[in-house]
C-alpha positions in Angstrom: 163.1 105.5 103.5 164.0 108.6 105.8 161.1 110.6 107.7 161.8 113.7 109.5 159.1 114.9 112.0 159.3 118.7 112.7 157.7 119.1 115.9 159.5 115.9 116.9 159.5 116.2 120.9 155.9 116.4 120.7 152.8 114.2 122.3 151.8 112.4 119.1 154.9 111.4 118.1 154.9 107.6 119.8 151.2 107.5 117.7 153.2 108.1 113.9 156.1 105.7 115.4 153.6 102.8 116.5 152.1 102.7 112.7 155.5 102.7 111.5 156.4 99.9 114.2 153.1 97.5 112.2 154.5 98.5 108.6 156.5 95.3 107.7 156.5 96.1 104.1 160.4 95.7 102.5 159.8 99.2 101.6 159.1 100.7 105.1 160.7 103.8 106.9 163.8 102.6 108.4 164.9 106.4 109.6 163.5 108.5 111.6 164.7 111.8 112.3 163.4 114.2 115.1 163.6 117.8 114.9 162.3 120.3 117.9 164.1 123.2 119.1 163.8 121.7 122.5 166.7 119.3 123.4 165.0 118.3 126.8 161.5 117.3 124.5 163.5 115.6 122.0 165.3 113.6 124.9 162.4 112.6 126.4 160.6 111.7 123.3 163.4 109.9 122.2 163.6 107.4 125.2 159.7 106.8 124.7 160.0 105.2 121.1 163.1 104.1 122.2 161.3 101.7 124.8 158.3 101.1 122.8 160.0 99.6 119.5 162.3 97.1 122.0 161.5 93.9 120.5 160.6 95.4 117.6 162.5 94.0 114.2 160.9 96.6 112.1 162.0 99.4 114.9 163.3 102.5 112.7 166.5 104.2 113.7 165.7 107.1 115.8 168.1 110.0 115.9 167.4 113.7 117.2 168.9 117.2 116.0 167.6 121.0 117.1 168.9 121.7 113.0 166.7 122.1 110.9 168.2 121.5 107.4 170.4 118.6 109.4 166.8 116.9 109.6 165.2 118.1 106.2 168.0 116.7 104.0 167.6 113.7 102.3 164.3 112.9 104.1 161.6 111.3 101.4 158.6 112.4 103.4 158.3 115.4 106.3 155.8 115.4 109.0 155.2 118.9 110.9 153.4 119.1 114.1 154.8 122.0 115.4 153.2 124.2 117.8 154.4 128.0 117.7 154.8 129.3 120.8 154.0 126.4 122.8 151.3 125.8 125.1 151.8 129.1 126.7 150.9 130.6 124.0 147.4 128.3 123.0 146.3 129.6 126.6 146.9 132.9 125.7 145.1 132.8 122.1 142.1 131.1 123.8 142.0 133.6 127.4 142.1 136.6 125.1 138.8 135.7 123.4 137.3 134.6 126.3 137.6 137.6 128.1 136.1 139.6 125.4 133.4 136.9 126.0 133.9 135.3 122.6 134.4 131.6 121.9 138.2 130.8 123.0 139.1 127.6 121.2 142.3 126.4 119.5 141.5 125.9 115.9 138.1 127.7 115.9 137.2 131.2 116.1 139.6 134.2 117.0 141.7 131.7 118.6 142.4 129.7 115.3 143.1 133.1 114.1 145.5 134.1 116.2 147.5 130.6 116.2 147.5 131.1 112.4 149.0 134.2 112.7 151.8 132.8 114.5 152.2 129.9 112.7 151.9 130.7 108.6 155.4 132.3 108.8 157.3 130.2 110.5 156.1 127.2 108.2 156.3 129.5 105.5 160.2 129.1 106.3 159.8 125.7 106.8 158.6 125.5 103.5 161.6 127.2 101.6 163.8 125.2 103.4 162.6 122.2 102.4 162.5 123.8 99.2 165.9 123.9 98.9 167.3 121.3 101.3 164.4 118.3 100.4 162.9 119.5 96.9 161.6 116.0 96.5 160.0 114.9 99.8 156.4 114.9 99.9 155.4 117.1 102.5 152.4 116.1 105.5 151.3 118.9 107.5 149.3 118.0 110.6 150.4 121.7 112.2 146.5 123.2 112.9 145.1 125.3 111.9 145.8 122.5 109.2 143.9 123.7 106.5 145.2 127.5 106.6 148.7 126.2 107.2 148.5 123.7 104.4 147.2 126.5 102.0 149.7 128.8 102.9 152.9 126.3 102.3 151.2 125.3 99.0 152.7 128.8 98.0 156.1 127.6 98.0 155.9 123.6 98.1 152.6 123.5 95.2 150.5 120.0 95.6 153.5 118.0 97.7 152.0 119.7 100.6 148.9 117.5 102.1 147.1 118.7 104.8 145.9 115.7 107.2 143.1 115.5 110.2 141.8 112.4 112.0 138.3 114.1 112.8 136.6 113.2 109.3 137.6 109.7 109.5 137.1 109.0 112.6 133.5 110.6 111.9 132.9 108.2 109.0 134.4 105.2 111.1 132.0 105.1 113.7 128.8 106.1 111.2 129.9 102.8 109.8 130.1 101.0 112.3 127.1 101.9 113.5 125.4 100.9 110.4 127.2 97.9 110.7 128.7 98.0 106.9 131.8 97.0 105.3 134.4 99.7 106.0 136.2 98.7 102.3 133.3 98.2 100.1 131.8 101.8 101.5 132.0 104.8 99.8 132.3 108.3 101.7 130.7 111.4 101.0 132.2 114.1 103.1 132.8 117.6 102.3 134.0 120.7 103.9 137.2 122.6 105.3 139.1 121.6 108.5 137.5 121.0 111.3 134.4 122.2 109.4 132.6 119.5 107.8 129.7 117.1 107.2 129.5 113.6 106.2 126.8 113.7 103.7 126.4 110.1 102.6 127.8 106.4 103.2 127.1 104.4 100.2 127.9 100.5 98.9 126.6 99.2 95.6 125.5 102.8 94.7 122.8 102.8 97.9 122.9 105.4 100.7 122.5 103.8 104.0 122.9 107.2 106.3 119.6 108.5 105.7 118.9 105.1 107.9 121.5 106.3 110.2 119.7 109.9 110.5 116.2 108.1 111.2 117.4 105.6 113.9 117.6 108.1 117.0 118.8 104.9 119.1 122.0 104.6 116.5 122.5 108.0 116.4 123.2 108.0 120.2 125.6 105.3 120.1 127.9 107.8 118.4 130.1 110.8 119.7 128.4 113.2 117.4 125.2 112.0 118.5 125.1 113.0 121.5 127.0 116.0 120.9 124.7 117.6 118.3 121.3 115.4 119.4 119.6 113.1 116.9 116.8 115.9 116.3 119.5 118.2 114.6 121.5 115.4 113.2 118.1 114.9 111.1 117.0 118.1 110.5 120.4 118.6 108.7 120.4 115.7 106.7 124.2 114.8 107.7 126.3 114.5 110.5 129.0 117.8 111.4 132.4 116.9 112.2 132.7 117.6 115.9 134.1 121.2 115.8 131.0 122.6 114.3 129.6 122.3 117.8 131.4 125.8 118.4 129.6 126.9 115.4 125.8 125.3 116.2 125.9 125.7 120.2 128.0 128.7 120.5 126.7 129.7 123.6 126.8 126.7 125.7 130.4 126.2 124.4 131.6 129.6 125.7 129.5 129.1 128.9 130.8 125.6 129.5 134.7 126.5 129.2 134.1 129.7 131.0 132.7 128.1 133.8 135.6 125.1 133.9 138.2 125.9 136.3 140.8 126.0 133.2 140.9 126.2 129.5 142.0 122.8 127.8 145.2 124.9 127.1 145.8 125.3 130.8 145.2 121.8 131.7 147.3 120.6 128.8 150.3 122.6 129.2 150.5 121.4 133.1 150.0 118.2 132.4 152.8 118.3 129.6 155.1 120.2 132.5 154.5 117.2 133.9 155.2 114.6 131.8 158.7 115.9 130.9 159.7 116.6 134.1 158.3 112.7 135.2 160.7 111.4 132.3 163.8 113.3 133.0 163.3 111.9 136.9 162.6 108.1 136.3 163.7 107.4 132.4 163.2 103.8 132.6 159.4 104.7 132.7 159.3 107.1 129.9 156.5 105.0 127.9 154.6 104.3 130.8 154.4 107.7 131.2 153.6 108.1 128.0 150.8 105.8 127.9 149.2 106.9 131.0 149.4 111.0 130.0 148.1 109.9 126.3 144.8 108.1 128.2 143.8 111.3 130.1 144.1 113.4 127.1 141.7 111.1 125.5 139.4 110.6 127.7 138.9 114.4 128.5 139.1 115.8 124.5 136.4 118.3 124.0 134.9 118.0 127.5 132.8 121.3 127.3 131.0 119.7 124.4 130.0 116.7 126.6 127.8 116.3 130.2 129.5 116.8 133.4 129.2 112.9 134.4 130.0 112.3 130.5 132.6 109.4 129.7 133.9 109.3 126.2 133.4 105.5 125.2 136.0 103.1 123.8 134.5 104.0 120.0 135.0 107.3 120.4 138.5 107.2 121.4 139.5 104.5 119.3 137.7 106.5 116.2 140.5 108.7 115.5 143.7 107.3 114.1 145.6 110.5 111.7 148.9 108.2 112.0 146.9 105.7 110.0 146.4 108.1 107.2 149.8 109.2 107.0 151.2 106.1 106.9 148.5 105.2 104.1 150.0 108.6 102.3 153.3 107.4 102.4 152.4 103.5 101.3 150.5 105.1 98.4 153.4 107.5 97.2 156.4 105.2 97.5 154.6 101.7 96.9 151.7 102.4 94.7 149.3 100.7 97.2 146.5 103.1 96.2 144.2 104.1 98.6 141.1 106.7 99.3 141.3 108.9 102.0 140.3 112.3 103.5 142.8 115.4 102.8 143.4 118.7 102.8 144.3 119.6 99.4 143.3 121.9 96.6 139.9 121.5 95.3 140.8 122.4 91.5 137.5 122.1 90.6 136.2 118.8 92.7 133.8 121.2 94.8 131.7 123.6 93.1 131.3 126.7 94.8 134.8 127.0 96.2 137.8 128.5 94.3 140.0 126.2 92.6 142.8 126.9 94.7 141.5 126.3 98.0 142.2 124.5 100.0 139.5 122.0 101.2 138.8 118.9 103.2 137.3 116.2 100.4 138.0 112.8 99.8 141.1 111.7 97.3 142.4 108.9 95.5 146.2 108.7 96.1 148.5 106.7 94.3 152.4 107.6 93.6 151.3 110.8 92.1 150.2 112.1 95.2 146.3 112.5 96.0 143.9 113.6 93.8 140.4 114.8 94.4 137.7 113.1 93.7 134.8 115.1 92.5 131.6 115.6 94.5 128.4 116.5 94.7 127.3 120.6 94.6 127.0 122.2 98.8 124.1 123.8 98.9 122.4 126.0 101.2 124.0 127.3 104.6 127.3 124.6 104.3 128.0 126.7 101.0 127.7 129.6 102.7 129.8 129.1 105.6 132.4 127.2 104.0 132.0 130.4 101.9 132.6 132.6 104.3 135.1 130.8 106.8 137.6 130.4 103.6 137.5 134.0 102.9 138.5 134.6 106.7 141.2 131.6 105.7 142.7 134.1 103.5 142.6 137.3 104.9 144.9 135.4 107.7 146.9 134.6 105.0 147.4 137.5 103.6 148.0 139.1 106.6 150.6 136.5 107.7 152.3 137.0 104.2 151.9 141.2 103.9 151.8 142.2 106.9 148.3 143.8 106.6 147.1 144.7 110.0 144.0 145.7 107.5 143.9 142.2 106.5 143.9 140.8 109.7 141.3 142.9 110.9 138.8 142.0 108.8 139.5 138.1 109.2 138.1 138.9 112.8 135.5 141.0 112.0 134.4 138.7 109.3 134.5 135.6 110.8 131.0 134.0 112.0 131.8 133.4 115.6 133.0 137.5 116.5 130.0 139.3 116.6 131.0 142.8 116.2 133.8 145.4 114.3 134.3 146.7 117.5 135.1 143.1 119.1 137.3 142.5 116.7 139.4 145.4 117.1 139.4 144.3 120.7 140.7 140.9 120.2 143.0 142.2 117.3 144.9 144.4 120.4 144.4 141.9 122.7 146.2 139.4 120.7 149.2 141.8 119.8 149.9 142.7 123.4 149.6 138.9 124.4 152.0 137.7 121.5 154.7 140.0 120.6 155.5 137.8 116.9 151.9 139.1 116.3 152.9 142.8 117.1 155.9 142.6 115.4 154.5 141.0 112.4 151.8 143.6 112.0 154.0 146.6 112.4 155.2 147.4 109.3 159.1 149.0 109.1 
């Protein structure tokens, strides 16, 4: 099997090639293709898996190309990660909002907004590319914001675009081990959008054990989200928030605590990637060395505003996440049948009442070679309705800005999302955002 990964000279590249390095099934990826319109990124990611599948008898072939359809044709399955406008311009999305004092945050908030803005037409293209160059592969975005992405490619691409995200398994994964159950005989009950979810229930033999988990405050600060959220509020809500609600339930102390860093996680991650190319193109020999070392301190300091200042994130939070895993189940399901359940972002068509059909939503699925489908859930009640509600309409307005070229559109997705606070604010970060990114300004003017 061929995979092309778009986004290919990227950081978590070496994390899809190690899964594929374990798969030692006769029907395995034996191709991979890069694609990044960065040579020097694809050279240096090139000499990492290059070093890290030595030894290796399953090792894909790895080849490299800046063209696009070059790397789209033939390829049974695509994986995007790309990253529009580089880490440049994730500092930029998140100092904008920040100096209008409102939340500045990748995937959450005006930030998300604006990244989605620069993103849904350039995978837009993607998408009718691969249209017409791959009409067969099965497509895996991992491109944040993953959900609005996802949505807008299913446009042109229909239900062989799946949207993936470590965060809710990772969530269930350490609620389970905490409870000490069986990972395989435990069913998950998770609902929400991207990076804006709860796990509602972990259940074996038709019994609920997290309502245990919620009354144990001793467990509940053995886990990540734990001591994020405290075990008073994990109780009160009756579940347990993927991480990024923490920008929705302490607001304030997440603007306060980034302002008050000496630079935004943007910042400190586009020097540190300055750094890691330029250490590979001077020593190549210790690409994956370098690799390694770079990958630990992005772990270990992954959502630092959310935690204490003497803080460490433990091995079972690192270890949690694991998105390569549930691509590489994707692709074991589609091509060998090994059916599996997993967390996606795909259409709900009807598995969560409350939502339209056609949204996209992050739910549990069955996938098998058709592709994933949804498995149906319980109703959302109360204020997860409503702001799954009400984040999915902003969803859309981003889309449909993206797509028309609606400044009115776009307008009203940051007027309308939860986290700006004012018309007025909006219309500030709306300008702010058009001066800092002229594909924003371009795409908004109409000719």
């Amino acid at each position: 099997m061929k995979l092309t990964i778009l986004g290919g000279g990227g950081f978590r590249v070496p994390l899809v090639h190690g899964a594929l390095l374990r798969d030692d099934s006769e029907q395995r990826v034996t191709e991979v293709v890069l694609h990044d319109r960065d040579e020097q990124r694809l050279t240096a990611m090139a000499l990492v898996l290059d070093q890290l599948g030595a030894g290796h008898a399953n090792a894909p072939t790895v080849t490299t190309t800046t063209d696009l359809d070059d790397a789209l044709r033939g390829a049974d399955f695509v994986f995007s990660a790309i990253r529009v406008g580089g880490l440049e311009g994730r500092t930029r999305d998140e100092r904008v909002a920040l100096d209008l004092g409102v939340l500045g945050q990748e995937t959450t908030g005006p930030g998300g907004l604006a990244y989605a803005l620069r993103t849904v037409p350039v995978a837009l293209d993607i998408a009718r590319r691969t249209r017409e160059v791959a009409p067969d592969a099965w497509f895996i975005n991992f491109t944040n914001p993953a959900g609005i992405v996802t949505e807008a490619m299913q446009a042109v691409l229909g239900d062989r675009v799946i949207g993936i995200c470590d965060s809710p398994i990772a969530l269930a994964r350490r609620a389970i081990g905490a409870l000490d159950l069986d990972p395989a005989a435990t069913e998950i009950d998770y609902v929400g959008l991207n990076h804006l979810g709860w796990l509602r229930g972990l259940r074996v033999d038709g019994v609920d054990h997290l309502p245990r988990l919620l009354a144990d405050p001793a467990a509940l600060e053995t886990l990540e989200e734990g001591r994020l959220f405290g075990p008073e509020w994990l109780a009160a809500l009756g579940a347990i928030p993927n991480e990024y609600l923490y920008y929705y339930y302490f607001s304030r102390e997440a603007r306060s605590s980034i302002l008050a860093a000496p630079q935004t996680r943007g910042e400190f991650l586009r020097e540190q990637q300055d750094a890691f190319y330029a250490s590979v193109a001077s020593s190549p020999t210790d690409a994956a060395a370098e690799w390694h070392r770079v990958r630990e301190q992005r772990d270990a300091t992954y959502m630092k505003e959310a935690r204490a200042e003497d803080e460490e994130r433990d091995d079972a939070d690192v270890s949690g996440g694991g998105y390569e895993g549930v691509a590489l189940a994707i692709m074991a399901a589609i091509s060998r049948g090994e059916r599996s359940s997993m967390i996606l972002n795909v259409r709900g068509d009807g598995a969560l009442p409350g939502m339209p059909d056609g949204a996209v939503v992050e739910i549990p699925c069955v996938v098998d070679r058709d592709g994933p489908t949804p498995q149906p859930l319980a109703p959302v009640e109360g204020h997860m309705l409503g702001l799954m509600q009400e984040v999915k309409a902003v969803e859309r307005l981003v889309i449909e800005a993206a797509t028309t070229r609606s400044e009115t559109a776009a307008l009203k997705a940051f007027a309308l999302h939860p986290l700006v606070d004012s018309v007025s604010t909006a219309r500030a970060l709306l300008e702010g955002y058009r001066r800092a990114h002229p594909g924003i300004a371009e795409l908004l003017t109409r000719p």
